[in-house]
Phi, psi and omega in degrees: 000142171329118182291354186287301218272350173277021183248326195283298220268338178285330235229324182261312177315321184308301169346270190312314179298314176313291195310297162350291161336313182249003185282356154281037177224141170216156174234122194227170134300136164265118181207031199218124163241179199246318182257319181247170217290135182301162173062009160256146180284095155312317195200160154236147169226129202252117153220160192226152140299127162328121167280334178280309187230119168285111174126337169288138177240132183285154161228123221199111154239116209252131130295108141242144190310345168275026162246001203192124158279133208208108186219017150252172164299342191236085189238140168149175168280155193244009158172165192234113186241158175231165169215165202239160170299147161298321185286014159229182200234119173234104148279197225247001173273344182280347187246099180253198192022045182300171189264315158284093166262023165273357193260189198223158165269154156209189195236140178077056199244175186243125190274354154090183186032053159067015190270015195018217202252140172236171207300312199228130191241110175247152198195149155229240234209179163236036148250014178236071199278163159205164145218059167213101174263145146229150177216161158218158188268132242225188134018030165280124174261135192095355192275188191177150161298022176248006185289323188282352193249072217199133181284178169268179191237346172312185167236102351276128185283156160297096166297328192287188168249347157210216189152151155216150143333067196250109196231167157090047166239156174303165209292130163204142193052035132111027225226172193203322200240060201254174171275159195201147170182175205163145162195040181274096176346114173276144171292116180276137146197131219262161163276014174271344159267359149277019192266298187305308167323331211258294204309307179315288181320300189314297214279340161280344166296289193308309187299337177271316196287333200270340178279000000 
């Protein structure tokens, strides 16, 4: 066979493995405030299938840090809410391994700055803020990670798919503290793809050495 044409089909299997790769991830932006200006990335919320425990989905709510000046100690979110498909039933025993384990859950909560009410609240203190949470979702049967990405169905309902509380960054707009919420698709690029560029460069290399 044509060495071109093994180099082109070794170069699409490289693909496939990748795209394979992220597809247990979805990523969305928190990029919507109540006090400060719409359309900067605020927060990220990562949710995956679990690597650890099979049938479990992980959550990682990341503050980023290029969106906020900080020049105190007590910075972070002071809770994170979400929804679930209507058609499953998530108690407050399905969310485990929270990262904050003083903070607590509840249900039907209203995220406030006008971001309306969603299915689910883990929430704390303001003295126990972060900014980085993760928890994972437990002994559901039928989810996936798209159970979760979702508006809510309340009165009023939530269009974004999440919000948080996010306090203690320095004063803007006359402000310390705001409501936050999003649900804007991050475009992934995985590190994985470099992996596939190095394999490509490798099969031009090789090809060139066979000429």
């Amino acid at each position: 066979m044509n060495q071109k044409i093994l180099t082109f089909l070794a170069a699409l299997t490289l693909i496939g493995t990748v795209s394979q790769a992220n597809a247990s991830t979805i990523s969305f932006f928190l990029n919507q405030s109540n006090d400060l200006p719409d359309g900067v990335n605020y927060a990220q919320v990562t949710i995956s299938d679990s690597v650890t425990t099979l049938g479990d989905i992980d959550f990682s709510v990341e503050l980023l840090a290029s969106a906020f000046t900080v020049s105190g100690t007590n910075f972070g979110m002071q809770n994170f809410l979400f929804n679930t498909d209507p058609a499953l039933s998530v108690e407050a025993s399905n969310i485990v391994n929270i990262s904050q384990s003083d903070w607590t859950i509840s249900h039907n909560k209203n995220a406030g700055g006008g971001f309306g009410k969603y299915d689910l609240q883990l929430s704390g203190t303001g003295s126990s803020r972060t900014d980085l949470l993760t928890f994972s979702i437990t002994g559901i049967t039928g989810d996936s990670i798209y159970s979760y990405a979702m508006g809510s169905l309340l009165n009023p309902a939530a269009d974004e798919y999440f919000a948080t509380h996010i306090a203690g960054f320095d004063m803007v707009n006359g402000v310390t503290s705001a409501k936050f919420a999003g649900s804007t698709s991050v475009v992934p690029v995985p590190a994985s793809v470099w992996l596939f560029v190095s394999g490509l460069f490798g099969l031009i290399a090789v090809t060139r050495r066979k000429r």
